[in-house]
PyMOL commands that place a pseudoatom at each C-alpha (Angstrom):
pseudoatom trace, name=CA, resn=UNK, resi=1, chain=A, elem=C, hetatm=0, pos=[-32.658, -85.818, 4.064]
pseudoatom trace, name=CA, resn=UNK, resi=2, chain=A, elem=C, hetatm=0, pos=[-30.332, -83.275, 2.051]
pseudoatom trace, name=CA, resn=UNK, resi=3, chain=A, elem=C, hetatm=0, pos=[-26.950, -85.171, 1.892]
pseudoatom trace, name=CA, resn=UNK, resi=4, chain=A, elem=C, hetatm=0, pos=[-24.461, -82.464, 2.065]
pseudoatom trace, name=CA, resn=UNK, resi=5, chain=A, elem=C, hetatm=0, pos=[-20.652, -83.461, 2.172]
pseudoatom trace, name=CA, resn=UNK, resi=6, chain=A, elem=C, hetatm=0, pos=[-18.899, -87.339, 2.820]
pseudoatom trace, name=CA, resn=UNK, resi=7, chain=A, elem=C, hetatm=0, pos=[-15.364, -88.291, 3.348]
pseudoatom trace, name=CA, resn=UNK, resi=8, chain=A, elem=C, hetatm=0, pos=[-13.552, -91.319, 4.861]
pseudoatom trace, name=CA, resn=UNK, resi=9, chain=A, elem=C, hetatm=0, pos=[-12.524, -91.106, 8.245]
pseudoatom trace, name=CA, resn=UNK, resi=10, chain=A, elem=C, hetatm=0, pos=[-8.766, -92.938, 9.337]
pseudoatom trace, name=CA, resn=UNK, resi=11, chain=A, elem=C, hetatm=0, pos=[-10.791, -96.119, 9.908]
pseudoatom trace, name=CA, resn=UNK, resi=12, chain=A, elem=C, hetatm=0, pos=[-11.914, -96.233, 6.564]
pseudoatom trace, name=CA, resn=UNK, resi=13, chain=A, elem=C, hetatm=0, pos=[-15.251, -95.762, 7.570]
pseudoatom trace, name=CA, resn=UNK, resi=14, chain=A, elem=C, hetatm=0, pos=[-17.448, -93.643, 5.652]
pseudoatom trace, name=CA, resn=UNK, resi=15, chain=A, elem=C, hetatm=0, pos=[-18.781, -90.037, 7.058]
pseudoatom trace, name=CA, resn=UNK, resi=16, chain=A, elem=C, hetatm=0, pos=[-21.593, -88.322, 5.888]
pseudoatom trace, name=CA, resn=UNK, resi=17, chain=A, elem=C, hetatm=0, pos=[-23.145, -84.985, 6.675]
pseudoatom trace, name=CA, resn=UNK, resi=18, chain=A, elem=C, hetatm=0, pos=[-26.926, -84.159, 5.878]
pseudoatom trace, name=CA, resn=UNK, resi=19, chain=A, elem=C, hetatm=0, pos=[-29.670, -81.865, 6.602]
pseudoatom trace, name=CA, resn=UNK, resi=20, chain=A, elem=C, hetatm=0, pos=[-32.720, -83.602, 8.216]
pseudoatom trace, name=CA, resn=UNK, resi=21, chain=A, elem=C, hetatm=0, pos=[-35.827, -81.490, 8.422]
pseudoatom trace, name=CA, resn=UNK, resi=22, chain=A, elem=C, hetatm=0, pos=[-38.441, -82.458, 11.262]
pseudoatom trace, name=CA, resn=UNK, resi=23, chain=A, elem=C, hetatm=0, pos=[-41.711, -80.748, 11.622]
pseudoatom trace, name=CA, resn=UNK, resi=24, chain=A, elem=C, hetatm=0, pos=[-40.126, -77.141, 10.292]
pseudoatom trace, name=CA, resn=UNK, resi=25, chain=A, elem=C, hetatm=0, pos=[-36.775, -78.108, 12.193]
pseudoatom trace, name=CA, resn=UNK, resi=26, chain=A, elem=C, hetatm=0, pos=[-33.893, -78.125, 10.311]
pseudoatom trace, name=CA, resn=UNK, resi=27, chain=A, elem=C, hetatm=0, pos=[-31.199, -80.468, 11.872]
pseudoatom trace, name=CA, resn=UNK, resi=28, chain=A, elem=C, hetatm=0, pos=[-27.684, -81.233, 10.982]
pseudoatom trace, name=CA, resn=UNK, resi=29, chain=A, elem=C, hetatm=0, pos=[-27.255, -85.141, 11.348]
pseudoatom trace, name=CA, resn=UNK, resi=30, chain=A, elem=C, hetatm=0, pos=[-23.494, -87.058, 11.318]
pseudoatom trace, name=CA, resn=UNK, resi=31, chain=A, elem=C, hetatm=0, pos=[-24.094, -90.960, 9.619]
pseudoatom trace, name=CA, resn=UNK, resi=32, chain=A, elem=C, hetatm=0, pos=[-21.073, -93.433, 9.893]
pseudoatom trace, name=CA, resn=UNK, resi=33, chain=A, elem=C, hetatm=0, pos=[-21.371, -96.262, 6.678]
pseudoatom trace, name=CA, resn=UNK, resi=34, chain=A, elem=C, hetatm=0, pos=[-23.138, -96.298, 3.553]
pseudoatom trace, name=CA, resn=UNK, resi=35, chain=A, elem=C, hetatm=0, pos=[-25.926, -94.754, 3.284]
pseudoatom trace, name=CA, resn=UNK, resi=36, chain=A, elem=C, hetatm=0, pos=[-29.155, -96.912, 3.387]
pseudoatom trace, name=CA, resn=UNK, resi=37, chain=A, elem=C, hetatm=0, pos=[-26.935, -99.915, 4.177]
pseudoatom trace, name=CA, resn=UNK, resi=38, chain=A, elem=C, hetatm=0, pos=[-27.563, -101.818, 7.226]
pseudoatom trace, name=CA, resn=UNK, resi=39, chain=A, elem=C, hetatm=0, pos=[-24.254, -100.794, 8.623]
pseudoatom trace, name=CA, resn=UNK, resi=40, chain=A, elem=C, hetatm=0, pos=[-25.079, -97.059, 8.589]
pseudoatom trace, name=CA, resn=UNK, resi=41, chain=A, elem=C, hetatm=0, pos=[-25.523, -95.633, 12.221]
pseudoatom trace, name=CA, resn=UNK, resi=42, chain=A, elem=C, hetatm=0, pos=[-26.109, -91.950, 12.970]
pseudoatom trace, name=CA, resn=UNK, resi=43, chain=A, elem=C, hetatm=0, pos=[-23.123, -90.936, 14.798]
pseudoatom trace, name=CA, resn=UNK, resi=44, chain=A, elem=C, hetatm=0, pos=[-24.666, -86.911, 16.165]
pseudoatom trace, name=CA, resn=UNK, resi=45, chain=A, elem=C, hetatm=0, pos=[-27.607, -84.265, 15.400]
pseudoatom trace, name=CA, resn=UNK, resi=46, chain=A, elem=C, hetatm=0, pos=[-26.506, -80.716, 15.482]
pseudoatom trace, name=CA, resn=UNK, resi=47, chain=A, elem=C, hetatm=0, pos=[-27.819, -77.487, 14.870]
pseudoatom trace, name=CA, resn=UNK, resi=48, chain=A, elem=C, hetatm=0, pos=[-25.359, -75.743, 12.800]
pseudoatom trace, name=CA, resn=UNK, resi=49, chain=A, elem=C, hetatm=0, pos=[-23.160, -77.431, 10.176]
pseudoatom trace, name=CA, resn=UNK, resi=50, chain=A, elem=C, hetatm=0, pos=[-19.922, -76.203, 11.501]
pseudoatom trace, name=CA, resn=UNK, resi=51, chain=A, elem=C, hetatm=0, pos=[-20.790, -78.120, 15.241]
pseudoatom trace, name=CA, resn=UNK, resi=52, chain=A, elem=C, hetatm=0, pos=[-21.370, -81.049, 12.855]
pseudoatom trace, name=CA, resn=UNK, resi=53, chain=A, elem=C, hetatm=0, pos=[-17.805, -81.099, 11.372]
pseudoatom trace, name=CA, resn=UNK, resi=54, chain=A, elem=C, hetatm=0, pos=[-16.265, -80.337, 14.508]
pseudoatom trace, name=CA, resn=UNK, resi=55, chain=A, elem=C, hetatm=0, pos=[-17.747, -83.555, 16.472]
pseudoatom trace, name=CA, resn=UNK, resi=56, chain=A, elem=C, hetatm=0, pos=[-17.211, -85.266, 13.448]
pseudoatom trace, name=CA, resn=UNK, resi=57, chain=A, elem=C, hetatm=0, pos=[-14.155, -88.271, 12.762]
pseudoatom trace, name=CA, resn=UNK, resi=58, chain=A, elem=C, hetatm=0, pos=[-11.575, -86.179, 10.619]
pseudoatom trace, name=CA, resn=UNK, resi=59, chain=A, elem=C, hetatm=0, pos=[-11.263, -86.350, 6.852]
pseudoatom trace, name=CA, resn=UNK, resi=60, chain=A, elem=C, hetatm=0, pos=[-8.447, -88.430, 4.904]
pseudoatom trace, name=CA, resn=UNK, resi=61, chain=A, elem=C, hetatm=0, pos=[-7.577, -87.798, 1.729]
pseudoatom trace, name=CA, resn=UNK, resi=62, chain=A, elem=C, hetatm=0, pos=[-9.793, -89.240, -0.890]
pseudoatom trace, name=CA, resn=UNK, resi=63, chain=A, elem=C, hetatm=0, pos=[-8.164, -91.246, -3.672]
pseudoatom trace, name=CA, resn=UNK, resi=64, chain=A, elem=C, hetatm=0, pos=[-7.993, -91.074, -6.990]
pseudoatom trace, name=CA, resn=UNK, resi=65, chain=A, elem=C, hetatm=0, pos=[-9.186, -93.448, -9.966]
pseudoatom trace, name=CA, resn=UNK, resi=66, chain=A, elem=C, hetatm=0, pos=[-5.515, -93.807, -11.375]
pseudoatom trace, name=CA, resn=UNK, resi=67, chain=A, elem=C, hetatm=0, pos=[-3.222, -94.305, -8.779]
pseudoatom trace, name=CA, resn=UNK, resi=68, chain=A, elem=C, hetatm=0, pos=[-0.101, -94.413, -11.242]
pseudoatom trace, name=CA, resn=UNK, resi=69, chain=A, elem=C, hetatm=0, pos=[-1.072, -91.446, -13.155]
pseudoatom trace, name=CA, resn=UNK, resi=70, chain=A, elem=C, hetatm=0, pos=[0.855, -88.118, -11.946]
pseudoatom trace, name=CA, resn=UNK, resi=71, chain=A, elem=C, hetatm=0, pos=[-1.305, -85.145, -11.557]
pseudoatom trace, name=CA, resn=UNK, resi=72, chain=A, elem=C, hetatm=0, pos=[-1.085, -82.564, -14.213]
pseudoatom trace, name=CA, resn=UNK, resi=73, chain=A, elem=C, hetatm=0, pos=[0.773, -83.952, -16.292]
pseudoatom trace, name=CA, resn=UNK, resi=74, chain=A, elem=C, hetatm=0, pos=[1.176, -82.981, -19.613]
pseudoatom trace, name=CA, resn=UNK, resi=75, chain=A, elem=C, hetatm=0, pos=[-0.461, -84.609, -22.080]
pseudoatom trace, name=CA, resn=UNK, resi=76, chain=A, elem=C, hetatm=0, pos=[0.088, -84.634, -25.842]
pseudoatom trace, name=CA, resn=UNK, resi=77, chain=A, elem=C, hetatm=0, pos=[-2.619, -82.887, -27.956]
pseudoatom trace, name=CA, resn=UNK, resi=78, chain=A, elem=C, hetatm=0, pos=[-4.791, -84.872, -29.627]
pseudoatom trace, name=CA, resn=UNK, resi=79, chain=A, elem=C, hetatm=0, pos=[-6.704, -83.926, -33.063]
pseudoatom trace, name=CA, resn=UNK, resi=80, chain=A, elem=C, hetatm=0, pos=[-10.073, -83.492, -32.625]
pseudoatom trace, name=CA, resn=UNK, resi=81, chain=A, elem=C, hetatm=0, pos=[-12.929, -82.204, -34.792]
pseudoatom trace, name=CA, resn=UNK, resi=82, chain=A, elem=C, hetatm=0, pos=[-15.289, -80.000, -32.891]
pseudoatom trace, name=CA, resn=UNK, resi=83, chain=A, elem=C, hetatm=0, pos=[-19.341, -80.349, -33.540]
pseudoatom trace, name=CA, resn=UNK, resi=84, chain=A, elem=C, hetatm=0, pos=[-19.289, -76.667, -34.079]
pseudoatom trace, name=CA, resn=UNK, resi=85, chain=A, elem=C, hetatm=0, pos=[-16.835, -77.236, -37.089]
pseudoatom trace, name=CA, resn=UNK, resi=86, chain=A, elem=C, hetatm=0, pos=[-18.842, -80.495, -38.264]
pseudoatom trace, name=CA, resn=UNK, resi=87, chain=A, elem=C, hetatm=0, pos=[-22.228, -78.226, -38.374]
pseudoatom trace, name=CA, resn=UNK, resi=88, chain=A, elem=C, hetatm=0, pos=[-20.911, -75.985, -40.258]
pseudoatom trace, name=CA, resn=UNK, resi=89, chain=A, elem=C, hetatm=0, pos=[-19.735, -78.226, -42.674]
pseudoatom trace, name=CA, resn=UNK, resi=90, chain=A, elem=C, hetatm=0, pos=[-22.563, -79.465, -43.611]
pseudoatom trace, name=CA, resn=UNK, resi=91, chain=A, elem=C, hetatm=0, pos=[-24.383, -75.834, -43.772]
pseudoatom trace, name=CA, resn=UNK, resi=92, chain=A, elem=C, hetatm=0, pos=[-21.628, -75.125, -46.405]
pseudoatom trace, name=CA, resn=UNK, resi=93, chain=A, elem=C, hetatm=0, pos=[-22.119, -78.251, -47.929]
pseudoatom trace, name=CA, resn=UNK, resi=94, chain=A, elem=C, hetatm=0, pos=[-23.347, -78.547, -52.029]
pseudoatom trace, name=CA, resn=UNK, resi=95, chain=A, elem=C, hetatm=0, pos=[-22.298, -82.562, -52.171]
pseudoatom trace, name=CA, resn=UNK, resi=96, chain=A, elem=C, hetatm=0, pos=[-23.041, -85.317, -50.341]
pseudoatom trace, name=CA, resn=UNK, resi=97, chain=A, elem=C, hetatm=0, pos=[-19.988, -86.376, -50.521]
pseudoatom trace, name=CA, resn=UNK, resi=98, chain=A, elem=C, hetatm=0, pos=[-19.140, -83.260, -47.594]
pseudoatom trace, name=CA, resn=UNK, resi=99, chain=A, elem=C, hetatm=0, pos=[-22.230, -84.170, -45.547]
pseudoatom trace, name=CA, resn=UNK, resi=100, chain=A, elem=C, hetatm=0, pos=[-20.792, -87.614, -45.516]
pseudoatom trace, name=CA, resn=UNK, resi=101, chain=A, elem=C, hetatm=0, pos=[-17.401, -86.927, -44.528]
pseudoatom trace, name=CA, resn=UNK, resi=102, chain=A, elem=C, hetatm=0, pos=[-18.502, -84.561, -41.802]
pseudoatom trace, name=CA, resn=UNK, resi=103, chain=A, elem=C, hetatm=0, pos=[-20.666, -87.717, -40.328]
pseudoatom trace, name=CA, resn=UNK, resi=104, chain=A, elem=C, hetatm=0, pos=[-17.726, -89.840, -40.217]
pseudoatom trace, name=CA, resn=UNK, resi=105, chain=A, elem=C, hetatm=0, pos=[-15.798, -87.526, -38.669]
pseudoatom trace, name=CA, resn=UNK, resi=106, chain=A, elem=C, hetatm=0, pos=[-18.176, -87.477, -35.669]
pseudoatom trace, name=CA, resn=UNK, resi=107, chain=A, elem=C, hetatm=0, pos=[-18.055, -91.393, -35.118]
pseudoatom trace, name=CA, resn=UNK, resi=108, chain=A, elem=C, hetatm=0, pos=[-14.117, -91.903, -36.255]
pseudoatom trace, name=CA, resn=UNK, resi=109, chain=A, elem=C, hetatm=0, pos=[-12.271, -93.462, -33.785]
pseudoatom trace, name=CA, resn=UNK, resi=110, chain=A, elem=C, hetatm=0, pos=[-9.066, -94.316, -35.577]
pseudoatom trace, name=CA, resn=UNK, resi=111, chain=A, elem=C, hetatm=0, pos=[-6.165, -93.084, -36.009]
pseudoatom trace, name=CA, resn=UNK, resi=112, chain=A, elem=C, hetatm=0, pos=[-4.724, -89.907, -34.300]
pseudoatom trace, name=CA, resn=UNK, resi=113, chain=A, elem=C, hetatm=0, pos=[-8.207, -87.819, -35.196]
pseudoatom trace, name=CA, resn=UNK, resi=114, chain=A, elem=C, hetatm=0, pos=[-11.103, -88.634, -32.782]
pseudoatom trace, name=CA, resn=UNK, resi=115, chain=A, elem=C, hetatm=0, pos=[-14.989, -87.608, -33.219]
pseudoatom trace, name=CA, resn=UNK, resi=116, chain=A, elem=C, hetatm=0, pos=[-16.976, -86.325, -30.815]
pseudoatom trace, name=CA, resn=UNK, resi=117, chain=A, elem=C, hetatm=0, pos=[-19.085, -89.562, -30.346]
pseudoatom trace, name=CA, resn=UNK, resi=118, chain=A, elem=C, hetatm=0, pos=[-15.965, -92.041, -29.578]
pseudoatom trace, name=CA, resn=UNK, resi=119, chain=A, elem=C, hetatm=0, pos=[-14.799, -89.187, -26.451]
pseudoatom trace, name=CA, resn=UNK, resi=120, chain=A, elem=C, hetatm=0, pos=[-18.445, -89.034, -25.097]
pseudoatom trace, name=CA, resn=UNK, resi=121, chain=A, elem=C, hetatm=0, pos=[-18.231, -92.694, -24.832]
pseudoatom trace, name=CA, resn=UNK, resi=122, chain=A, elem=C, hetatm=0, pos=[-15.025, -92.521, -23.578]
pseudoatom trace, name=CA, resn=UNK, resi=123, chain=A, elem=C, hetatm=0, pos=[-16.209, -90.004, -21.183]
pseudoatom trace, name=CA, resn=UNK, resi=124, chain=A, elem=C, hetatm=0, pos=[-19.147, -92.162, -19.901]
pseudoatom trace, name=CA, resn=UNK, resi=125, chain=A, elem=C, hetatm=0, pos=[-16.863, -95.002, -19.837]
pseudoatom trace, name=CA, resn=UNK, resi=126, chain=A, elem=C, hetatm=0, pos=[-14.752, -93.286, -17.567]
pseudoatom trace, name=CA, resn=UNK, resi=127, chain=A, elem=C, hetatm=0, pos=[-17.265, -91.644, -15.122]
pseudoatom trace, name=CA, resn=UNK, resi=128, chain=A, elem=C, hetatm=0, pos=[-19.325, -95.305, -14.765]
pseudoatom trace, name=CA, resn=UNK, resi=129, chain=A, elem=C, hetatm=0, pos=[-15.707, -96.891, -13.885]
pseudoatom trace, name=CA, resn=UNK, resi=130, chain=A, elem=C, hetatm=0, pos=[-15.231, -93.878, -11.118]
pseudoatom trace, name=CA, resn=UNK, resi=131, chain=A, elem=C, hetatm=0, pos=[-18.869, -94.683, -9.859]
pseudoatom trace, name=CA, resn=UNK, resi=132, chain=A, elem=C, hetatm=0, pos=[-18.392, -98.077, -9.349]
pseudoatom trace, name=CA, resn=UNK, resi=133, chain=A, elem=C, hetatm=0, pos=[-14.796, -97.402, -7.759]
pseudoatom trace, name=CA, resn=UNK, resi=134, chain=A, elem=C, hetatm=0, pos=[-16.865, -95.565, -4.656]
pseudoatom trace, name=CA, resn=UNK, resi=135, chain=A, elem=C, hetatm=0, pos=[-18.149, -99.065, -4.141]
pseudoatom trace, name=CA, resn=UNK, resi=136, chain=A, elem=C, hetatm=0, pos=[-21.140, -98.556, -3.095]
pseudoatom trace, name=CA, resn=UNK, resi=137, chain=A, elem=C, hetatm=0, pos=[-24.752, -99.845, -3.638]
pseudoatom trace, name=CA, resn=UNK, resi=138, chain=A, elem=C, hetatm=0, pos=[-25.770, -95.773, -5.284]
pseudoatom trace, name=CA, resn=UNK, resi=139, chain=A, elem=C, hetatm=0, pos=[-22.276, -96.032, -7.046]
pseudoatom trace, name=CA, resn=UNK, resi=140, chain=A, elem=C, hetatm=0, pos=[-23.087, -99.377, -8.561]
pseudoatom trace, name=CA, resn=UNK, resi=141, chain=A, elem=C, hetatm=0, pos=[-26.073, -98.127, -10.267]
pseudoatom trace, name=CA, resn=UNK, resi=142, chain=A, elem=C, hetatm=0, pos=[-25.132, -95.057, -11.663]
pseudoatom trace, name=CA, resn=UNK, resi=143, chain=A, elem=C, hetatm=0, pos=[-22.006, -97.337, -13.149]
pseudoatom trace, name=CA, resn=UNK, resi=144, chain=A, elem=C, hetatm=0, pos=[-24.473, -99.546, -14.371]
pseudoatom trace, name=CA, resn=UNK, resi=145, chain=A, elem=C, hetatm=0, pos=[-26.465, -96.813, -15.949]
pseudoatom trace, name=CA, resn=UNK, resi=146, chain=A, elem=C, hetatm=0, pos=[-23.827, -95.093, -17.332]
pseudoatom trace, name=CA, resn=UNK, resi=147, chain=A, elem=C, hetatm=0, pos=[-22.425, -98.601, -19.118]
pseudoatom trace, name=CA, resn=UNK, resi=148, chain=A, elem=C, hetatm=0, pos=[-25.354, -98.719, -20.395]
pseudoatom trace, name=CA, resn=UNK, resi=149, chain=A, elem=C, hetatm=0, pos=[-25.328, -95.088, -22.339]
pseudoatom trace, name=CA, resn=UNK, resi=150, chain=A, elem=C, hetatm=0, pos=[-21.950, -95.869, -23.297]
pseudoatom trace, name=CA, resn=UNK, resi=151, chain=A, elem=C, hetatm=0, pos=[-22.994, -98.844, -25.409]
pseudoatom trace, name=CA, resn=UNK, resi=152, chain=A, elem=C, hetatm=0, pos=[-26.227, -97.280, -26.623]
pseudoatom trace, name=CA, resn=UNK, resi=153, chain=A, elem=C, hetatm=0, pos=[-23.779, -94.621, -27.958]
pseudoatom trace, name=CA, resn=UNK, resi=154, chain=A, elem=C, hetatm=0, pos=[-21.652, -97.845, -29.835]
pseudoatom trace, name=CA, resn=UNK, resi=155, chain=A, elem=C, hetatm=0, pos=[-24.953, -98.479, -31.403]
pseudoatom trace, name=CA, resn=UNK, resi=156, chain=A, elem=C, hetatm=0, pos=[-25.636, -95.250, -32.431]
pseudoatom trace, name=CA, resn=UNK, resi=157, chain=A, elem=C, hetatm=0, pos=[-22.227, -94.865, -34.061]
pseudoatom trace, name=CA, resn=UNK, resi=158, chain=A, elem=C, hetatm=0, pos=[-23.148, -97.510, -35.986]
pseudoatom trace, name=CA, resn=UNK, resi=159, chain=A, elem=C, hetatm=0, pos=[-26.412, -96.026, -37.281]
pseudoatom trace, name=CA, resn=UNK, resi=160, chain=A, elem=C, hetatm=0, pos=[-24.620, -93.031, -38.042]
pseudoatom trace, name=CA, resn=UNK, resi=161, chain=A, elem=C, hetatm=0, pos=[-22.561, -94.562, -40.280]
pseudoatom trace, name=CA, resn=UNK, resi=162, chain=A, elem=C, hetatm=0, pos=[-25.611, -96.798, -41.928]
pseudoatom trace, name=CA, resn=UNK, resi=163, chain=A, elem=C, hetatm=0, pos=[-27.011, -93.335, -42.883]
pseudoatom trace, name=CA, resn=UNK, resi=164, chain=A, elem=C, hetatm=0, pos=[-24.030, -91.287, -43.850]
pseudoatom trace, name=CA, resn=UNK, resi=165, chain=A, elem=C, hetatm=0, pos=[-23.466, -94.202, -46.539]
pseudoatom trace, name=CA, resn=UNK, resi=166, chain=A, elem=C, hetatm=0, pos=[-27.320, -94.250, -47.307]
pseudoatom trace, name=CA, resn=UNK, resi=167, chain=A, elem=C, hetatm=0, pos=[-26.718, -90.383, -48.783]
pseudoatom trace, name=CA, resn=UNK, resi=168, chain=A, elem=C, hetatm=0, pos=[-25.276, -91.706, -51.875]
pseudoatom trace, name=CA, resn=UNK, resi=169, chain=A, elem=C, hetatm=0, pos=[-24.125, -89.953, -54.659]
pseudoatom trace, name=CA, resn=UNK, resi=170, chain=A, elem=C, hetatm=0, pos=[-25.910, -86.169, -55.173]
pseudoatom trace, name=CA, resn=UNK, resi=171, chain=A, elem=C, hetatm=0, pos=[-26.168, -82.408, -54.949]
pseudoatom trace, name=CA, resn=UNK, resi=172, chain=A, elem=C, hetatm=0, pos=[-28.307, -79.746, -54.293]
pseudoatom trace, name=CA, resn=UNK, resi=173, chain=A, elem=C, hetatm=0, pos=[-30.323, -77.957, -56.884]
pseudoatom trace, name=CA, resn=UNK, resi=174, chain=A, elem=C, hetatm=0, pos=[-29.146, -75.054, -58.431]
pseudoatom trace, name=CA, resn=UNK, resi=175, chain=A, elem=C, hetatm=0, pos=[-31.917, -73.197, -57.194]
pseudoatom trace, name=CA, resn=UNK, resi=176, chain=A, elem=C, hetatm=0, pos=[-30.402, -73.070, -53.551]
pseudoatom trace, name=CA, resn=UNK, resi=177, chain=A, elem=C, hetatm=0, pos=[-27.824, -70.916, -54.821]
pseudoatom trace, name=CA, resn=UNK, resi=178, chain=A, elem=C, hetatm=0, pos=[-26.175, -69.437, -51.663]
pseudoatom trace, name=CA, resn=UNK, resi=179, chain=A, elem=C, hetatm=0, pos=[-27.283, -65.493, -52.245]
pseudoatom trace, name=CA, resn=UNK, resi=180, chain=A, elem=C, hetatm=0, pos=[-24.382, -63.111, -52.069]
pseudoatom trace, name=CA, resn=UNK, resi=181, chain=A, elem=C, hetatm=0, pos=[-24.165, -61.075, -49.036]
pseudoatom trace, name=CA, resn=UNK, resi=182, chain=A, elem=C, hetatm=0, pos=[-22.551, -57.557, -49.155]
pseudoatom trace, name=CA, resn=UNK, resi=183, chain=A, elem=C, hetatm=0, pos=[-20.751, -55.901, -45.654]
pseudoatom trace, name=CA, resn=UNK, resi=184, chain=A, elem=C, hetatm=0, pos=[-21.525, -52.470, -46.218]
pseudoatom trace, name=CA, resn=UNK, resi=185, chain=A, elem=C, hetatm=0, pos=[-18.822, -50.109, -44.350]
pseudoatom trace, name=CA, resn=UNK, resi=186, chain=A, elem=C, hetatm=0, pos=[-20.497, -47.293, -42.793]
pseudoatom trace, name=CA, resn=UNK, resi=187, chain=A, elem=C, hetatm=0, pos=[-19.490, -43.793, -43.700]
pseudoatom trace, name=CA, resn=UNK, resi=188, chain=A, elem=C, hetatm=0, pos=[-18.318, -41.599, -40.678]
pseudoatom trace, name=CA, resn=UNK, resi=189, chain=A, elem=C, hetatm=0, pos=[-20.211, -38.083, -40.394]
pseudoatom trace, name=CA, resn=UNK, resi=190, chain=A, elem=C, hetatm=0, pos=[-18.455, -35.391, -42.120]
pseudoatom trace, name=CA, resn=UNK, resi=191, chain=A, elem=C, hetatm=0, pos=[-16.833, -32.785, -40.278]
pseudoatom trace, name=CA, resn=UNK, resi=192, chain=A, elem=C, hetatm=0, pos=[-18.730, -29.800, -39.572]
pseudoatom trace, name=CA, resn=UNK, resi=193, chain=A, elem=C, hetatm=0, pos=[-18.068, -26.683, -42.016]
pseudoatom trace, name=CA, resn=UNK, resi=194, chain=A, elem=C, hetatm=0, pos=[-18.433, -24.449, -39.865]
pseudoatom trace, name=CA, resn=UNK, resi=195, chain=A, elem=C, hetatm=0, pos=[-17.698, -24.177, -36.577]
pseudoatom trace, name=CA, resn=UNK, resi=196, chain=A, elem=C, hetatm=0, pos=[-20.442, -24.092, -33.861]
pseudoatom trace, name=CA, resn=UNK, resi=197, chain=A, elem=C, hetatm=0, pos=[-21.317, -20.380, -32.821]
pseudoatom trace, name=CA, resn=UNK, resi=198, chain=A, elem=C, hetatm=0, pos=[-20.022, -19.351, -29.426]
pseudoatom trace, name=CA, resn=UNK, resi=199, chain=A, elem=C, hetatm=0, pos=[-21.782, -17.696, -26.675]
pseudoatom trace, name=CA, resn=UNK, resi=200, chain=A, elem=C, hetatm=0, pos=[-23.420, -14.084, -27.781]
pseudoatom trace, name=CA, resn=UNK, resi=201, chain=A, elem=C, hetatm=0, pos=[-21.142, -11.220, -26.604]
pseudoatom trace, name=CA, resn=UNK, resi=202, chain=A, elem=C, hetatm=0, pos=[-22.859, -8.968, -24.166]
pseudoatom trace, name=CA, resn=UNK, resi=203, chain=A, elem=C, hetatm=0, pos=[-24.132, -5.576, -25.607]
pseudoatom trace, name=CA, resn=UNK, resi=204, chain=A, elem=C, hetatm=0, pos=[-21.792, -2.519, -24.488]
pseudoatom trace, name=CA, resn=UNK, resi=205, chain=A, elem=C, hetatm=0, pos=[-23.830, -0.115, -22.671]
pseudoatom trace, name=CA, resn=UNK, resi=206, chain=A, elem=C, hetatm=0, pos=[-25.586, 2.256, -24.024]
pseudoatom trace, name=CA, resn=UNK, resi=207, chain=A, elem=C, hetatm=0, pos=[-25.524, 6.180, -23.374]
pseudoatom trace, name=CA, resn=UNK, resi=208, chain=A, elem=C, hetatm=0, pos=[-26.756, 7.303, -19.750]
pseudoatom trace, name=CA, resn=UNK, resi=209, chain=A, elem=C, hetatm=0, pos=[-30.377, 8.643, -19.236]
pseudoatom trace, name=CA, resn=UNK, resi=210, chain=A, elem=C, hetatm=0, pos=[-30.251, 12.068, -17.813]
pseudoatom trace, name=CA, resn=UNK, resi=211, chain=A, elem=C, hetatm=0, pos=[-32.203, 13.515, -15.563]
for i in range(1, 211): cmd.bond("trace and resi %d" % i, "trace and resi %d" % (i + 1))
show_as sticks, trace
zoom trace
């Protein structure tokens, strides 16, 4: 069974649309309730989808995690440093002192500047509190799951910082001298000198042939 769309009907009741396929059949089946829940009850089997949402209970409109928040508002920037500028810190790097600060910024999570780790947790944080708000039995565990990421990721900041402060106090050998790199402009073709030959002018006639 190929679950397809779900929306609450006006009595609060859950409706959901899948594809069931019997014996090379493909059928379009209407379920009232949770799905695998004792209270579920198939409510239709269709042939097309579109018969399906037709005899189906109308669709309210779903909610929303944060009830008090206004959609699209603004928000105020926020300071951020992206991987992309992180990894190429550290390619640049001839210290360990700049491999070191480029790890903290990655975990930070004080201040007005945020790393990249503390808004992926914040992130999983956020979707595992949305899957348990669907309160269901399949949104409970994926909320459960996703807790669970989040504080592996707590842990992991926490390593990150062990090692950054494990680098000590160095540099690279001198060997590992970055080599220069020279941008050679191209030179544009020179004009021709002279200019391209024309089409050959016809020969003028020559003297008649008498007779």
């Amino acid at each position: 069974m190929d679950t397809t769309d779900v929306w609450y009907s006006a009595s609060n009741e859950l409706i959901t649309l899948a594809y069931l396929v019997e014996q090379g059949e493909q059928t379009v089946v209407v379920l009232a309730g949770e799905l695998g829940s004792e209270q579920m009850r198939v409510l239709g089997h269709y042939d097309t989808l579109q018969k399906a949402v037709k005899a189906s209970p109308p669709a309210v409109p779903a909610g929303v995690l944060h009830p008090d928040i206004a959609p699209f508002a603004p928000q105020a920037p926020a300071a951020e440093a992206p991987v992309a500028k992180l990894v190429r810190q550290v390619d640049e790097a001839r210290h360990t002192g700049d491999v070191y600060m480029a790890l903290l910024d990655a975990v930070d999570d004080s201040g007005f500047s945020r790393g990249p780790l503390p808004r992926l947790t914040e992130l999983l944080n956020r979707a595992a509190k949305f899957a348990d708000a669907l309160e269901t039995k399949q949104g409970q565990h994926s909320a459960a799951r996703l807790s669970v990421l989040a504080r592996q990721l707590g842990a992991l900041r926490e390593e990150i910082e062990s090692s950054a402060e494990s680098l000590g106090v160095g540099v690279l050998p001198p060997h590992r001298t970055p080599r220069p790199v020279f941008h050679v402009i191209p030179t544009p073709p020179a004009p021709p000198t002279t200019p391209p030959a024309g089409p050959a002018a016809p020969h003028p006639p020559g003297p008649a042939r008498r007779r």
